[in-house]
C-alpha positions in Angstrom: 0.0 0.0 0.0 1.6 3.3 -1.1 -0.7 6.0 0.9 -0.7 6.7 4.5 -2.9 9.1 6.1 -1.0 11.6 9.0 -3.0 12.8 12.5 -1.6 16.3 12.8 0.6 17.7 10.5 0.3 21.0 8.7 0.9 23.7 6.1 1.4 26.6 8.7 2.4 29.4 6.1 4.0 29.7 2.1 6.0 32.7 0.5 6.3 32.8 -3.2 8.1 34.9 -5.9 7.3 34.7 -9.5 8.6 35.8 -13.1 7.8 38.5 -15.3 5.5 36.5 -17.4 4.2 35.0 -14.5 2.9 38.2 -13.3 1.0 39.2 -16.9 -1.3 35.7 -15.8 -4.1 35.0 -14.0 -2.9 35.7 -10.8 -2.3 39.5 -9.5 -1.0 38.9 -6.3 1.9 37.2 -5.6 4.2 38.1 -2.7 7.0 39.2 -4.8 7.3 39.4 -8.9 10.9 39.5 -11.0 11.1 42.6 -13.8 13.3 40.2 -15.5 14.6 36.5 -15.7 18.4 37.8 -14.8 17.2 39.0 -10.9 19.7 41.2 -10.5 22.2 38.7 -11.2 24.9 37.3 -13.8 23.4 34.1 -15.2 19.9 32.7 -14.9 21.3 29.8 -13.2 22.4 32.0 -10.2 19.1 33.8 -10.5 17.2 30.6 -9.9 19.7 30.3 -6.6 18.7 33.5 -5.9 14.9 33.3 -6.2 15.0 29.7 -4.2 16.9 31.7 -1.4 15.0 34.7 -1.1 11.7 33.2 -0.4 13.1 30.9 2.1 14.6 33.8 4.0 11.3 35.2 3.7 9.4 32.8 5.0 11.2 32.3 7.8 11.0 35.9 8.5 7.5 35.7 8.4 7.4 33.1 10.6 9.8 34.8 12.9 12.1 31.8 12.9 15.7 31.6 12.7 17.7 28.6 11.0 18.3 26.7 14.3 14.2 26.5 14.7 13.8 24.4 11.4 14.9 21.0 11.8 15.0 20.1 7.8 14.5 21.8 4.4 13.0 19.6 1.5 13.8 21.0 -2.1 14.4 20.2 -5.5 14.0 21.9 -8.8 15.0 20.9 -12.8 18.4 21.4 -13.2 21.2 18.9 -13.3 21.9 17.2 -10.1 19.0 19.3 -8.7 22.0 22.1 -8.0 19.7 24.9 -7.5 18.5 24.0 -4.6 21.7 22.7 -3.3 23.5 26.3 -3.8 20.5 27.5 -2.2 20.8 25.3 0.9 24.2 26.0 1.2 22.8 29.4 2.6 21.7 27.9 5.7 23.1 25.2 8.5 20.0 23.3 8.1 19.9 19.7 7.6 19.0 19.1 3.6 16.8 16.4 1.7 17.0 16.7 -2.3 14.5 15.1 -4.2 13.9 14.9 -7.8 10.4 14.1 -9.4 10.5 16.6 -12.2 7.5 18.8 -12.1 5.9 16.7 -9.1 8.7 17.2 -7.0 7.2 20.2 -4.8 4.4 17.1 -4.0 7.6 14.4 -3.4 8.7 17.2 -0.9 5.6 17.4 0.9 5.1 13.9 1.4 8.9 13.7 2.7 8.8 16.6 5.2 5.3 15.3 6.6 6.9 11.7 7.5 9.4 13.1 9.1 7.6 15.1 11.3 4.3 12.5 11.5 6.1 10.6 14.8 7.8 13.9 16.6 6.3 16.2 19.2 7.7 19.4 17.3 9.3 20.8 14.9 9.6 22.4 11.7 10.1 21.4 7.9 10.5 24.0 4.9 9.6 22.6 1.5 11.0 24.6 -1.2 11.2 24.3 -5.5 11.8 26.3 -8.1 11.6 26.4 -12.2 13.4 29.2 -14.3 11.6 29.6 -18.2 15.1 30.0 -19.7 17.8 27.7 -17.3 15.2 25.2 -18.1 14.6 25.2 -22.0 18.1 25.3 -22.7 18.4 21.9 -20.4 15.8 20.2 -21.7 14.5 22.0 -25.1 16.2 24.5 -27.6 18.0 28.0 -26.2 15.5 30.5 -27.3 18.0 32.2 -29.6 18.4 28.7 -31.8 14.9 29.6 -33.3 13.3 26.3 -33.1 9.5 26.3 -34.0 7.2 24.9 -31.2 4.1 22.8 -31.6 0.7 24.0 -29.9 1.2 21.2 -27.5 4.4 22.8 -26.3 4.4 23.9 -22.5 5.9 27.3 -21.0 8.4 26.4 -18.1 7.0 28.5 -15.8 9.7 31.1 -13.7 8.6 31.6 -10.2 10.0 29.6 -6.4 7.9 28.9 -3.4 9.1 28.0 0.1 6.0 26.6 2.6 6.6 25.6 6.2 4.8 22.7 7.1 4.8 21.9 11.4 2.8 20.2 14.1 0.7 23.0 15.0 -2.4 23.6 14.0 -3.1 25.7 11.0 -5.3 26.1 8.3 -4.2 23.7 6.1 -3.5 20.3 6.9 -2.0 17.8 5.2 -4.4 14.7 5.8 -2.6 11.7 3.3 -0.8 10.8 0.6 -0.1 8.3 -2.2 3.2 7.6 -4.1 3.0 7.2 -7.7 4.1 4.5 -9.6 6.3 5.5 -12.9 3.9 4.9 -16.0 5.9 4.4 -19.3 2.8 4.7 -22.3 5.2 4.6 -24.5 5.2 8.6 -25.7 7.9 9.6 -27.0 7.2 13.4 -27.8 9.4 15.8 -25.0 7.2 18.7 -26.7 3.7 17.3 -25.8 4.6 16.6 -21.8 0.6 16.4 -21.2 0.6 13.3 -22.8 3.2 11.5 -21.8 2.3 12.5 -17.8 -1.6 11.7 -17.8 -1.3 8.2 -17.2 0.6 8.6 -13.9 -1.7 11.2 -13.0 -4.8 8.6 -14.0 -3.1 6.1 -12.1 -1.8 7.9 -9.0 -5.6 9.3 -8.7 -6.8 5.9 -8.9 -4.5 4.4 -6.4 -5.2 7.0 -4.2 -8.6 6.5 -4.0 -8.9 2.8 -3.9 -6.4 2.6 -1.3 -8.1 5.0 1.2 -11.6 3.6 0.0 -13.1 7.0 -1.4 -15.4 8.4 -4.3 -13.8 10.4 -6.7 -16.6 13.5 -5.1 -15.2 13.1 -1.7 -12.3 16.0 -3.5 -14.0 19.5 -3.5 -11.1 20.1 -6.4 -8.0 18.0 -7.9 -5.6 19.9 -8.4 -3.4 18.5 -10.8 0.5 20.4 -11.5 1.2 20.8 -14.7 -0.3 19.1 -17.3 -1.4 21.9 -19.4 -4.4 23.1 -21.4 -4.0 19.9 -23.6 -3.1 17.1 -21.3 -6.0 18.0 -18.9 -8.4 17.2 -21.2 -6.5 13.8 -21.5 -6.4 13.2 -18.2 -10.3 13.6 -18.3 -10.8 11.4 -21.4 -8.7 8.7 -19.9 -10.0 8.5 -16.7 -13.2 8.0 -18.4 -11.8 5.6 -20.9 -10.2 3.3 -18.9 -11.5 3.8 -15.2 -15.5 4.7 -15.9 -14.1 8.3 -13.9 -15.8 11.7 -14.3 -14.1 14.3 -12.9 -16.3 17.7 -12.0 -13.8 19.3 -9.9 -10.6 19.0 -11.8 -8.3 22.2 -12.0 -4.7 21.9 -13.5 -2.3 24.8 -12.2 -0.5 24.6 -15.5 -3.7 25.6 -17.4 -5.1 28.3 -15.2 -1.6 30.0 -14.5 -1.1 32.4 -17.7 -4.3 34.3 -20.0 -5.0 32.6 -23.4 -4.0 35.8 -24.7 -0.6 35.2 -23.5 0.3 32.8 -27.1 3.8 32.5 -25.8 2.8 29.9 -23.0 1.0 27.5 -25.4 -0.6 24.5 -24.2 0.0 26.3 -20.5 2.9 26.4 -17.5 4.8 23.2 -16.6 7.8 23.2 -14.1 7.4 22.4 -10.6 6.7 25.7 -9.5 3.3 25.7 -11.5 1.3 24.0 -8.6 2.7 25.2 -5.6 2.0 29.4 -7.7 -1.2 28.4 -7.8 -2.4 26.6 -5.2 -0.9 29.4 -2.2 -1.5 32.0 -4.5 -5.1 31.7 -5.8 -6.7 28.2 -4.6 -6.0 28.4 -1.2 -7.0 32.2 -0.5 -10.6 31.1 -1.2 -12.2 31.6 2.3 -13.9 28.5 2.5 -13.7 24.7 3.7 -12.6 22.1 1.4 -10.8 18.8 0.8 -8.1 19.1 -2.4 -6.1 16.9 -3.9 -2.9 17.8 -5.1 -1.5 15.7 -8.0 1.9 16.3 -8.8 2.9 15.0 -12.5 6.3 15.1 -13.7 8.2 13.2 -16.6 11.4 11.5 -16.3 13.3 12.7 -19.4 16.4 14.2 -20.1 18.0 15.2 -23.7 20.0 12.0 -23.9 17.5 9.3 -23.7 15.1 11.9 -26.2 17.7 12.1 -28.7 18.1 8.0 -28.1 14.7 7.9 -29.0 13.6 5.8 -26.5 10.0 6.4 -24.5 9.4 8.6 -21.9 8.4 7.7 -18.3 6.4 9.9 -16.4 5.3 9.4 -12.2 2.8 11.8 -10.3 2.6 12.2 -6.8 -0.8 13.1 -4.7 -1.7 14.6 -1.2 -4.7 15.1 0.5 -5.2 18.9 2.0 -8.3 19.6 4.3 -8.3 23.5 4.3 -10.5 25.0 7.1 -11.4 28.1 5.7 
């Protein structure tokens, strides 16, 4: 059995910075906004470093804790050897956990930082992940200067960093279960149409999840999937329906609401890691009201070798349960 359900463990705060697309969107109030993608800095690689690091320092102002108060920080992020997030935990003498999920890993870090804190008293565990539009689609697509055309099923790597603190007091938001996903290979092997190749895990992880803690797909006020897109939402709807006899009502996916369809740059919609985590501190969970989410993190496990070998793409998404009290 991959879910587990937790007793009292919580999402006591968040603190979010996003990028100057970002802030064109759907959402108008971030905490703090980039004019540009170089932040002040040299390379977008340090500004990524940069971004992870301020919102962790302002969270924890916020929070009015210093770095001996939090006993772990959870991160990862897209670059190679998730170093992002290393560099930016090098900031602080706080033990580390990297993890690496692609664009689920903000849900892998969740899931991490409420086990380890599920069985202590106290304590204190900040999850933190980033994406950067342009360190990104070099990596794992084509520098914007090389010119390369991009299909409508094409989705924007979305520029933006959020740090939550997740603890044993009781707060608004708490983090009621989880399921670990399985890695689903469908045998896709477009990198430009990521929608695709991720719905199956999503589909499955959903699934899972709700077999395993015996629930109707209504008991969810909203599914809040990361960042399948415009495109591969509608895929995730029509295989659910295909192959489970599902109907979702209340599905949202970050990556689809995040940017205006005026905004043709973004395409199909956001992906990145970031892409849930903007949306769900920054416009889902504002909403003064009680509900029960499901988070679904999606994320495919490419990189430009294996592509360019041609072989298939495997994708794994990663859900958590939230019960948000208003």
């Amino acid at each position: 059995m991959a879910s587990k359900k937790f007793a009292n463990v919580y999402i006591k705060d968040a603190f979010s910075i996003a990028g100057p697309v970002e802030k064109k969107g759907s959402i108008k109030d971030y905490d703090l906004v980039m004019d540009d993608y170089y932040y002040e800095e040299k390379t977008f690689e340090q500004a990524e470093i940069k971004m992870q690091k301020t919102v962790i320092d302002h969270l924890l102002s916020k929070m009015k804790l210093i770095h001996s108060d939090v006993d772990l920080i959870v991160g990862g992020d897209l670059s190679n050897q998730i170093s992002v997030s290393g560099y930016a935990a090098s900031n602080y003498s706080i033990p580390f956990l990297g993890v690496y999920s692609a664009c689920a890993s903000f849900v892998e870090s969740l899931i991490l930082g409420a086990e380890y804190l599920d069985n202590k008293r106290k304590g204190n565990v900040v999850c933190v992940t980033s994406s950067h539009n342009l360190h990104a689609e070099k990596q794992f697509r084509f520098p914007i200067e090389y010119g390369a055309p991009k299909p409508t099923t094409t989705t924007f790597t979305a520029t933006g960093a959020v740090a939550c603190l997740l603890t044993k007091e009781p707060a608004k938001v708490k983090i009621e279960s989880y399921t670990i996903g399985k890695v689903i290979d469908m045998g896709c092997k477009d990198a430009s149409h990521m929608g695709a190749v991720m719905a199956p895990a999503a589909a499955n992880v959903l699934v899972n999840h709700l077999t395993e803690l015996e629930r109707d797909i209504n008991y969810y006020d909203v599914i809040l999937t990361g960042d399948l897109g415009c495109i591969g939402g509608k895929i995730l709807s029509e295989y659910l329906k295909r192959t489970y006899s599902l109907k979702m009502k209340q599905h949202i996916d970050a990556g689809c609401e995040l940017y205006l369809k005026s905004q043709e740059e973004t395409y199909a919609g956001a992906s990145g890691p970031v892409a849930l985590p903007l949306y769900l501190f920054n416009k889902l969970l504002k909403q003064k009201k009680k509900q029960k989410v499901l988070l679904i993190g999606t994320g495919s496990l490419h990189n430009p070798f294996f592509v360019n070998q041609k072989l298939t793409i495997p994708a794994v998404a990663h859900a958590v349960s939230l019960e948000v009290n208003g």
